[in-house]
BAKOLBA-775203 format. One line per 8 residues: for each residue x, y, z of N, C-alpha, C. Coordinates in steps of 0.2 Angstrom, whole numbers, plus 5000, padded with zeros to 4 digits. Example, Ala and Ser with C-alpha at 12.3 -4.5 7.8 and 13.67 -1.06 7.14 Angstrom:
5066/4972/5039/5062/4978/5039/5066/4984/5039 | 5064/4989/5035/5068/4995/5036/5064/5000/5039
% end
This chain:
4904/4931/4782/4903/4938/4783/4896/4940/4782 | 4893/4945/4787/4887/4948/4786/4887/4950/4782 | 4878/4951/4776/4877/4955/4772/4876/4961/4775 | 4872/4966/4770/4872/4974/4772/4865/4973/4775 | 4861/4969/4774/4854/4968/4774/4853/4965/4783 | 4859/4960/4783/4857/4957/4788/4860/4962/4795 | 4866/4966/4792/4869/4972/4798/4862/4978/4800 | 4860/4979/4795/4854/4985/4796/4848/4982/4798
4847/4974/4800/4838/4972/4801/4841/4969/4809 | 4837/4970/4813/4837/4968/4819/4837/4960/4819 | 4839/4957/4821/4840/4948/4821/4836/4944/4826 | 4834/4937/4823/4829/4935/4828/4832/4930/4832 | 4829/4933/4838/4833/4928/4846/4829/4923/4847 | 4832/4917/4848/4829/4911/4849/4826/4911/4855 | 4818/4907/4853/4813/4908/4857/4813/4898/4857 | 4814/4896/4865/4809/4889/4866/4803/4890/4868
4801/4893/4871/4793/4892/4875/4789/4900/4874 | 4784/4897/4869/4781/4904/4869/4774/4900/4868 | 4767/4904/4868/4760/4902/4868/4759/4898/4860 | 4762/4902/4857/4762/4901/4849/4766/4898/4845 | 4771/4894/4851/4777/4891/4845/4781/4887/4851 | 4788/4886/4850/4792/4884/4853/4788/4874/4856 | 4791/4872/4863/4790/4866/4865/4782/4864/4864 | 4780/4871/4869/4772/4870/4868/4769/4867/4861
4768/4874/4857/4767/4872/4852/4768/4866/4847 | 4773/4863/4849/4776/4856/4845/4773/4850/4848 | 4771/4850/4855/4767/4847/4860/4759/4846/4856 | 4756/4853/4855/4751/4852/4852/4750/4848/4847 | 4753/4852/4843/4753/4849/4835/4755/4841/4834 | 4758/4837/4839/4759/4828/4842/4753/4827/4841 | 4749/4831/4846/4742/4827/4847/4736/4830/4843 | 4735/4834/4839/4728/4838/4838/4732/4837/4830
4734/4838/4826/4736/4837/4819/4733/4833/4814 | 4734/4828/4817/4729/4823/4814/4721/4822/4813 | 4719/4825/4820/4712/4824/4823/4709/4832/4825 | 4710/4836/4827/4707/4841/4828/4707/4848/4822 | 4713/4844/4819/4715/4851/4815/4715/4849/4809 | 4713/4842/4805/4714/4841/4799/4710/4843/4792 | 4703/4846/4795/4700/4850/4793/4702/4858/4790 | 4706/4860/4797/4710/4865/4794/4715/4867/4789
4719/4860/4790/4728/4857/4786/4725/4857/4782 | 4716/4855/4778/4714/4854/4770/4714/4861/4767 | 4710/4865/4772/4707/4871/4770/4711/4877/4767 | 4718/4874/4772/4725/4876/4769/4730/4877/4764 | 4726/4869/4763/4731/4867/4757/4729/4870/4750 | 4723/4871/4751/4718/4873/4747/4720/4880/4744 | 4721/4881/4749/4721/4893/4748/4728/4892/4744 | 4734/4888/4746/4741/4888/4744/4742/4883/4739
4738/4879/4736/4737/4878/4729/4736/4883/4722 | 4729/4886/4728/4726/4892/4722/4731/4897/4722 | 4735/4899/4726/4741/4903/4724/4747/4903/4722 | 4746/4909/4714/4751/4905/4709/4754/4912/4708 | 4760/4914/4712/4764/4920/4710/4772/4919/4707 | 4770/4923/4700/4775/4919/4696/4782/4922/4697 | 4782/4918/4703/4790/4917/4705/4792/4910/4706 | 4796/4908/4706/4800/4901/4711/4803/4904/4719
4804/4908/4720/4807/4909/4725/4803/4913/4732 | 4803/4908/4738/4798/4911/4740/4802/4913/4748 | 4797/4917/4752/4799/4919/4758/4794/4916/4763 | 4797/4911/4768/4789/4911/4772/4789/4913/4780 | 4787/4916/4782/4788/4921/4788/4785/4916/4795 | 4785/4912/4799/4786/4910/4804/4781/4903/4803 | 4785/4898/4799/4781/4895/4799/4781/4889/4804 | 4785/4891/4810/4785/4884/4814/4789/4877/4810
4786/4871/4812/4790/4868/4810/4784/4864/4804 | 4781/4870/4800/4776/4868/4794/4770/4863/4796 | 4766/4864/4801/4763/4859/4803/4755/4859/4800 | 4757/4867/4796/4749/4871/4791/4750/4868/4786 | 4757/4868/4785/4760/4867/4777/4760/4861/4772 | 4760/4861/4766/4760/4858/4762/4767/4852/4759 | 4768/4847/4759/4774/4845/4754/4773/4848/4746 | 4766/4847/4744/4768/4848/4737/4767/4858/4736
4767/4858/4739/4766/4868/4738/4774/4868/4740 | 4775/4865/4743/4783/4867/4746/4788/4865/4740 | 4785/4858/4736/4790/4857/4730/4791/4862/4728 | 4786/4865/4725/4786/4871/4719/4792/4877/4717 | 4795/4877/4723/4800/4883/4724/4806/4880/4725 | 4812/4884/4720/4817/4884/4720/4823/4886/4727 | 4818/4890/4728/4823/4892/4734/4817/4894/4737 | 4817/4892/4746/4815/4895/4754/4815/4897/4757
4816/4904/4757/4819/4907/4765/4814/4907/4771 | 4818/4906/4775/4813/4904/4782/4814/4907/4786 | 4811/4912/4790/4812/4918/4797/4808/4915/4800 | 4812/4910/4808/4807/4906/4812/4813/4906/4819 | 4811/4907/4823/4814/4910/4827/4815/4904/4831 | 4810/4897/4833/4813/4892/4837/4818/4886/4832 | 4823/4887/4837/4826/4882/4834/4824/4875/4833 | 4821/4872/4839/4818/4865/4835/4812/4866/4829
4810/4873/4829/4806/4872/4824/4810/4870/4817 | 4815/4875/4814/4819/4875/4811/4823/4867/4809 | 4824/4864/4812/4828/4857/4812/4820/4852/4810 | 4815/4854/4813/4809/4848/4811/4808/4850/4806 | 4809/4856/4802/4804/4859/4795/4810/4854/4791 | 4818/4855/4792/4821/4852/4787/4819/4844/4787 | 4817/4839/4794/4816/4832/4792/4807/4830/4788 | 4805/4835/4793/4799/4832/4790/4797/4835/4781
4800/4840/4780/4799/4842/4772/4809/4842/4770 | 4810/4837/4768/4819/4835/4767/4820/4837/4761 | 4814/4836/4756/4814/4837/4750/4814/4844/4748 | 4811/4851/4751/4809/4856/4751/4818/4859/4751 | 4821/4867/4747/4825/4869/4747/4826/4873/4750 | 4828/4873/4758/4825/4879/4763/4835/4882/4762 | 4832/4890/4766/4838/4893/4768/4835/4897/4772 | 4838/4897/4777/4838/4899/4782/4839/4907/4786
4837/4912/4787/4839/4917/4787/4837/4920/4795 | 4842/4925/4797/4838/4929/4806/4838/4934/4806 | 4832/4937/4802/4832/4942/4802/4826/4943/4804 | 4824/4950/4808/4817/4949/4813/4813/4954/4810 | 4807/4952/4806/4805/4957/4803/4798/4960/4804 | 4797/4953/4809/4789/4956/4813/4791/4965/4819 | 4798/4963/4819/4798/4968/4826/4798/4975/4823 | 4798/4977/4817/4797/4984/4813/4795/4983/4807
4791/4986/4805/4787/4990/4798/4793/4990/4796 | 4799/4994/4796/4805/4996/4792/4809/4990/4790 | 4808/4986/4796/4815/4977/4795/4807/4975/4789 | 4802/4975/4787/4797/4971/4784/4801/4974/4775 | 4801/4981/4775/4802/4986/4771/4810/4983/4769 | 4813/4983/4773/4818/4982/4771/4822/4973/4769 | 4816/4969/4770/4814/4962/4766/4815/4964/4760 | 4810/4967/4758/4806/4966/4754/4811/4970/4747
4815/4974/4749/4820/4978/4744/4825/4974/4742 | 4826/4967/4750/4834/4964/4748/4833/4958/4745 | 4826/4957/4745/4826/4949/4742/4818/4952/4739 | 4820/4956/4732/4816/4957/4728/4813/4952/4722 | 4815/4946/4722/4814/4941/4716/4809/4936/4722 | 4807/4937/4727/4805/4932/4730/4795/4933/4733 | 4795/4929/4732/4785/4931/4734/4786/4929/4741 | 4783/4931/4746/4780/4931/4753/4773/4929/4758
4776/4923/4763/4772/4920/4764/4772/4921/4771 | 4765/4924/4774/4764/4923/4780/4760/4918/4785 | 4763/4912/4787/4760/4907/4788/4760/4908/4795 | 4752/4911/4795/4750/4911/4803/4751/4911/4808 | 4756/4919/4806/4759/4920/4812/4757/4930/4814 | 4752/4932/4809/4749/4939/4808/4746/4939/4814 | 4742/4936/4816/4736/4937/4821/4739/4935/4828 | 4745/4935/4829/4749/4934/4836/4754/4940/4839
4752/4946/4831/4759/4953/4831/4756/4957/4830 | 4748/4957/4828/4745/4966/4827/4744/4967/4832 | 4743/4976/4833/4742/4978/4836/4734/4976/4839 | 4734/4978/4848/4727/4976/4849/4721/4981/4850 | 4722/4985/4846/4716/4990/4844/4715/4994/4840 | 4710/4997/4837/4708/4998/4828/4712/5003/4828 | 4715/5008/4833/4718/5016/4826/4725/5012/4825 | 4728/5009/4831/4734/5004/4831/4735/4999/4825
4732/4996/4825/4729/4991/4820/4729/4994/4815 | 4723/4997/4811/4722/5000/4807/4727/5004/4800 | 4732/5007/4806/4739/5010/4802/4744/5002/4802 | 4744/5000/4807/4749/4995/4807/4749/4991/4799 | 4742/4989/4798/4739/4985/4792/4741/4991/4785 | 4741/4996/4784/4744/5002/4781/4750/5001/4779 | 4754/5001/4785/4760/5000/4785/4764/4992/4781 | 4760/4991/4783/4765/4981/4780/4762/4982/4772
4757/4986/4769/4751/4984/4763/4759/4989/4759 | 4759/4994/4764/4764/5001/4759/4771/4996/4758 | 4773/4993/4765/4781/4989/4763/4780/4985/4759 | 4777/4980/4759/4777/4976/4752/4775/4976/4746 | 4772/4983/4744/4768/4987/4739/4772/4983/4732 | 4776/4980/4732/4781/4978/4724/4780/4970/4726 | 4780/4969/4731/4779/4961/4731/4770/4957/4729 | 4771/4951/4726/4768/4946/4729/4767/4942/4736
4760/4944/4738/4761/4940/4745/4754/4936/4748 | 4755/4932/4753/4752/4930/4755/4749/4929/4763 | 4745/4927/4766/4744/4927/4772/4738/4923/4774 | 4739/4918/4779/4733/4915/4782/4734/4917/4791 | 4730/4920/4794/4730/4923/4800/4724/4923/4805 | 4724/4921/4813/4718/4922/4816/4716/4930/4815 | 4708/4928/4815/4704/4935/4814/4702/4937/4823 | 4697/4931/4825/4698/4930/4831/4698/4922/4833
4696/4922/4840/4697/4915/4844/4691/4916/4850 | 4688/4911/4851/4683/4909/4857/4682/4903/4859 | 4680/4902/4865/4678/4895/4864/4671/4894/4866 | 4668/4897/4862/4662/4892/4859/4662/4891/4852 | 4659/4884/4852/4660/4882/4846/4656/4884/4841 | 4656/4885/4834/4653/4887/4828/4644/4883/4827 | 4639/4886/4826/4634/4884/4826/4635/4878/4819 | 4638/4881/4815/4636/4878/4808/4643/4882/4803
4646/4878/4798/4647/4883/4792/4643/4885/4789 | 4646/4891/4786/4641/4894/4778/4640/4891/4774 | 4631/4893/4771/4630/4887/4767/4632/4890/4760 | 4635/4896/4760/4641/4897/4756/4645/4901/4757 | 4650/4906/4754/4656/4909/4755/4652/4916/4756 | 4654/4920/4761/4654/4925/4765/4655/4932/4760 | 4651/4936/4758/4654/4940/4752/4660/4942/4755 | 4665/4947/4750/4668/4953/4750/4666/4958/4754
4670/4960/4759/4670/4968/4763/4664/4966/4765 | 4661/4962/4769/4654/4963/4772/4653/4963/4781 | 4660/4965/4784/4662/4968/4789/4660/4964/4793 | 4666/4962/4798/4667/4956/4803/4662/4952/4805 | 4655/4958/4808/4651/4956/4813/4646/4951/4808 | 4645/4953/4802/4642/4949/4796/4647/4942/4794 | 4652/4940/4794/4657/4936/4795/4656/4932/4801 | 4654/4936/4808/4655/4931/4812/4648/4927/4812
4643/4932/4812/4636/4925/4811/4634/4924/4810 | 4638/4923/4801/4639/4917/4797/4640/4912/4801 | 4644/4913/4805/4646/4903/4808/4643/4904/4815 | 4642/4909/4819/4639/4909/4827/4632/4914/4826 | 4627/4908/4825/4621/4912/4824/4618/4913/4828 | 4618/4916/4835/4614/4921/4838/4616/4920/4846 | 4614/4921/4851/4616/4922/4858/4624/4925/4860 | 4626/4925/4864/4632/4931/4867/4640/4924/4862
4643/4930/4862/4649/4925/4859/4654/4932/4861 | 4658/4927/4868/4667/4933/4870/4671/4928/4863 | 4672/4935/4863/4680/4934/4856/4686/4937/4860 | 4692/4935/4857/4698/4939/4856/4699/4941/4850 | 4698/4949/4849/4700/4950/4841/4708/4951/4841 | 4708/4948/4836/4718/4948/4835/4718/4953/4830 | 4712/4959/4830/4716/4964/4824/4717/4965/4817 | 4718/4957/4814/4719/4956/4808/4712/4957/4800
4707/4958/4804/4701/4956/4799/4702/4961/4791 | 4701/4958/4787/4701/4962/4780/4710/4965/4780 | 4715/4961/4781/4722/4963/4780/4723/4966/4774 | 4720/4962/4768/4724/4963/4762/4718/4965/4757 | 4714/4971/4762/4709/4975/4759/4706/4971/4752 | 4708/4976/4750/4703/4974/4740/4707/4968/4738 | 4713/4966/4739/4717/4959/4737/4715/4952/4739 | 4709/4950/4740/4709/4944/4742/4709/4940/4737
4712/4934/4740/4710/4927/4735/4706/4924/4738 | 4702/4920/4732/4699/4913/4738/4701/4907/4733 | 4699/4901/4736/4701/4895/4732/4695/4893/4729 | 4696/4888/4728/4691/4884/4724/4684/4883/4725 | 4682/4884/4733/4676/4883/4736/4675/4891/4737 | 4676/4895/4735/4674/4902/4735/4676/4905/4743 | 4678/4903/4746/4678/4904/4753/4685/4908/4755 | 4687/4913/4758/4692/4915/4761/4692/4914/4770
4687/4911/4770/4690/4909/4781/4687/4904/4780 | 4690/4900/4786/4687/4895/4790/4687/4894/4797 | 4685/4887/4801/4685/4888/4807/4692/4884/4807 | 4696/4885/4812/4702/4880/4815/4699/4880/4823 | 4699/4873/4822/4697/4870/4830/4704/4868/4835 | 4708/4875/4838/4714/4873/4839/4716/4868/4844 | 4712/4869/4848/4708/4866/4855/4702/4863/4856 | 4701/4857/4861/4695/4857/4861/4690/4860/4863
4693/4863/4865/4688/4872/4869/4690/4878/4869 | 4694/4878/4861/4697/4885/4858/4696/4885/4850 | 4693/4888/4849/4691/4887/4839/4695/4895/4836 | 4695/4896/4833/4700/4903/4828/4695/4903/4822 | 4694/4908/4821/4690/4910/4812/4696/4913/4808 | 4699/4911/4807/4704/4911/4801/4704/4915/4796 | 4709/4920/4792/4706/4923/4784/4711/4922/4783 | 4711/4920/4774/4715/4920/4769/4715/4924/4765
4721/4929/4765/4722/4935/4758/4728/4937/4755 | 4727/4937/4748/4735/4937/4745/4735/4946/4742 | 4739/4946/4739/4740/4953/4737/4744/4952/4731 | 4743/4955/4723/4747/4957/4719/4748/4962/4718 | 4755/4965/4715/4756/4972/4715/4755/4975/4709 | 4755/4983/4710/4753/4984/4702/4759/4984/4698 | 4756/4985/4691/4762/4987/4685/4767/4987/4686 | 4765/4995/4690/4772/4999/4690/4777/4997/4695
4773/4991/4700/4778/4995/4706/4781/4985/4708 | 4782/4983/4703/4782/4973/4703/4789/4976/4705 | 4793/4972/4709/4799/4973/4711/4802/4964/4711 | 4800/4958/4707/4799/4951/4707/4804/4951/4700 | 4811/4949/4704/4816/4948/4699/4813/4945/4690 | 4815/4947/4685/4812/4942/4680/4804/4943/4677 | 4802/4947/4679/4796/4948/4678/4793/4954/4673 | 4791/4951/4668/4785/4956/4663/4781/4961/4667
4781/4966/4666/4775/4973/4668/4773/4974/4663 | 4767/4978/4664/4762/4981/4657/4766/4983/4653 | 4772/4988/4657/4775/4991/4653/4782/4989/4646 | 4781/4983/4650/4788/4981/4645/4783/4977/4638 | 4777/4976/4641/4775/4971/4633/4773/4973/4627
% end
C-alpha cells in the first residue's frame, strides 16, 4: 500500500539513456574511474568524510550507481534512502556497496520545489545528500536560477544537507590548481582564474555557483571546489556545500536544539 507521501509527490519514471546517467554513463564510469577521475573520487571522499550530521539516517538524491561515492561514508548510516531513476543504476549501487543499508524510494523530487519540501517533512530524521546531480536541474539563467537556489535553501530550511555539484564545464584544460583555497563569496569569475589564468575560456555555466550561500564546508585542505576531468576534453569545476539549520527550525528526528538544553 502507498504511503500519503508517496500519493502526493510525483514519481520517478525510469530513465536508461540520458547524457548524465543511465547506459551511457555506466560506459563511462568502466573506463575513466580509475584513471581520469580518481583525483576527483579523493577529493570526494574527502568533503564526505568532513561531513558529520548528527543523524544516522541519510537521504542521497541521484547517486547513480555511487561511482563518486565512498564505502566507508556509506557504512555510517543506518538506513539509505535512494531517489535514482535508472534502474541498472539501482541494482549496481546494491552489489558494488552490498554492505551499505539502502531503501529504495520513487519519489521525484527534482521535478518540483514542492515534491523537495514535501521530502523534507516526510522523512524528517534523515540528513540529505546531493550527489552530483544539482548542476544537471538548475535553471539556466540567473533570475531563474537565482530563485530556484531560494527555493530548495527555504525547502530544506530544518534539514541537514549536503551537495557536490557542476558549477561549470569546458574543455580547456586548467592552467594549474590554487596554490591555496579560494576564499569565501569571492564570486565565480575570481574562482575561475584561480585555475584558468588568462586568455578566452567558453564555459557552460550550470547555474549552481555559491548554492548553499553562507553554509559552506570545506574539508581538511581548506578547499570547497576542484577540477573533475570528466573527459578527455571535457573538465567540470566542481563545488562543495553543506548547510546546517538553525535552532529553531532542526526538523532531524532525536535531536538537542538550543532550546531544549
Amino acid at each position: 500500500m502507498k504511503t500519503e507521501r508517496q500519493t502526493q509527490a510525483p514519481q520517478l519514471r525510469t530513465r536508461w539513456l540520458h547524457d548524465s546517467g543511465g547506459l551511457i554513463w555506466h560506459l563511462r564510469a568502466l573506463r575513466y574511474r580509475n584513471t581520469l577521475w580518481s583525483g576527483f573520487r579523493s577529493e570526494v571522499k574527502g568533503w564526505l568524510q568532513s561531513w558529520q550530521p548528527p543523524t544516522d539516517k541519510l537521504i542521497i538524491i541521484g547517486p547513480s550507481a555511487g561511482y563518486t561515492l565512498d564505502a566507508s561514508f556509506l557504512q555510517r548510516w543506518q538506513e539509505i534512502i535512494v531517489l535514482e531513476p535508472d534502474p541498472l543504476a539501482r541494482r549496481l549501487l546494491r552489489w558494488r556497496y552490498a554492505d551499505a543499508r539502502w531503501r529504495f524510494e520513487n519519489l521525484d523530487v527534482l521535478s518540483d520545489i514542492n515534491a523537495l519540501a514535501m521530502l523534507a517533512k516526510g522523512f524528517a530524521g534523515h540528513a540529505i545528500l546531493f550527489s552530483n546531480v544539482l548542476g544537471q536541474i538548475t535553471p539556466r539563467n540567473a533570475a531563474a536560477s537565482w530563485a530556484w537556489k531560494q527555493e530548495l535553501r527555504k525547502a530544506l530550511a530544518g534539514h541537514y544537507w549536503a551537495s557536490y555539484h557542476d558549477v561549470i564545464s569546458t574543455a580547456r584544460p586548467p592552467d594549474a590548481e590554487p596554490a591555496s583555497a579560494p576564499p569565501p563569496a569571492t564570486g565565480l569569475d575570481e574562482i575561475l582564474v584561480s585555475y584558468w589564468h588568462g586568455g578566452e575560456l567558453e564555459i557552460v555555466d550550470h547555474c549552481t555557483y555559491d548554492l548553499g550561500a553562507n553554509a559552506r564546508l570545506r574539508n581538511d585542505s581548506g578547499s570547497a571546489y576542484c577540477i573533475w576531468r570528466l573527459l578527455p576534453r571535457q573538465y567540470h569545476l566542481v563545488e562543495w556545500c553543506s548547510s546546517e539549520p538553525a535552532a529553531d527550525q532542526i526538523m532531524v528526528a532525536g535531536l538537542a536544539t538550543e532550546k531544549d538544553c
